[in-house]
N, C-alpha and C positions, 0 to 999 in steps of 0.2 A: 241440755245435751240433746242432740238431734239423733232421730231412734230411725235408723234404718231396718227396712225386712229384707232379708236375702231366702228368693226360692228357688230349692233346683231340687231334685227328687235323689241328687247324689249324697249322702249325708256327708259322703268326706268333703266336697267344695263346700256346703252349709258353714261346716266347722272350719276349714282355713280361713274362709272368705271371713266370719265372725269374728276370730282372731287377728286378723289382719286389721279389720273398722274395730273393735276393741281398742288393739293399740293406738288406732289412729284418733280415738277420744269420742267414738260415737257406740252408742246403745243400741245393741241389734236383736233381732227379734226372727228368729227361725221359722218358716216355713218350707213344708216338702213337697206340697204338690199344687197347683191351678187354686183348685177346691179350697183347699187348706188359706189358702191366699187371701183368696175373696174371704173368708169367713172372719180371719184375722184382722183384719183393714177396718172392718164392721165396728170391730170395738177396742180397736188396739189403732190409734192414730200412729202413718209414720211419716217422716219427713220424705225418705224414697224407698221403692222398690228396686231390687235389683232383680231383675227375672232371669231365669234361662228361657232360652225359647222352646227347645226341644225336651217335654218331657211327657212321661203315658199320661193318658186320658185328658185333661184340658193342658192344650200346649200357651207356650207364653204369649204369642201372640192372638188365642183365645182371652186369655186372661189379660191383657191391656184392652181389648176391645169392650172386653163388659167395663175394665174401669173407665174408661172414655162412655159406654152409656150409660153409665150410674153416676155422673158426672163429680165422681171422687178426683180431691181436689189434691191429689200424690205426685210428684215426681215420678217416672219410672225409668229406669234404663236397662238394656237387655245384656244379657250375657250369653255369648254364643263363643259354638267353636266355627260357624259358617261364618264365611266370609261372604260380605253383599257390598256391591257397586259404593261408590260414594251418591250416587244418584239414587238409589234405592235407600241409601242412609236419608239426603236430606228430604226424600217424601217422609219419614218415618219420622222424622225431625219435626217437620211441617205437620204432620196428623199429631203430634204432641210428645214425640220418644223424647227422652230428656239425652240421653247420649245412645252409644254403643257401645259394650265391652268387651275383646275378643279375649278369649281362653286360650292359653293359659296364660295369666296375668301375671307379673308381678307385685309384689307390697306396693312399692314407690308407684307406679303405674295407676293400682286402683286407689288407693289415697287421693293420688291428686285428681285423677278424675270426677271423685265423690268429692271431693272437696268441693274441685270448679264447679260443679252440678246443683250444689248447697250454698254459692255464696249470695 
């Protein structure tokens, strides 16, 4: 079973977002802040992150850049509610983002995405 972490400092998205990859037949693993992320990855293997970008103290896009220098070998893709260029997507692409997810998602939506992302 492929073990996804979903972080975002919202507990209510944690918990749909987990319920939604539950259903869809994958093992998820809660994280709520930057911090909490990196500490998790250390000793809890996952197949992807789902990050948000926007959260206090280390933002997500702090948090991909330590995993890109600790050369963890994760998936990641962002969850945002900002919208960015398709040009600003495919550098993000190109430095290593595995997708981008805008908010608010639906089930069918993030499934297949996590899917395409995982196959």
């Amino acid at each position: 079973m492929k073990r996804i972490m979903v972080v975002d400092n919202e507990p209510d998205i944690v918990d749909l977002t987990r319920t939604v990859l539950e259903i869809g037949g994958y093992q998820v693993v809660p994280a709520y802040s930057g911090e909490e992320c990196l500490e998790k990855i250390k000793e809890e293997p996952v197949d992807l992150i789902l990050l948000d970008i926007m959260m206090p103290g280390m933002s997500g896009w702090d948090v991909f850049n330590r995993i890109k220098q600790q050369h963890i070998d994760t998936k990641v893709a962002f969850m945002s509610v900002l919208e960015i260029s398709e040009k600003r997507k495919q550098v993000l692409l190109d430095e290593g983002l595995s997708d981008y997810i805008m908010k608010p998602y639906d089930k069918d939506t993030l499934l297949d995405k996590v899917d395409s992302i995982l196959k």
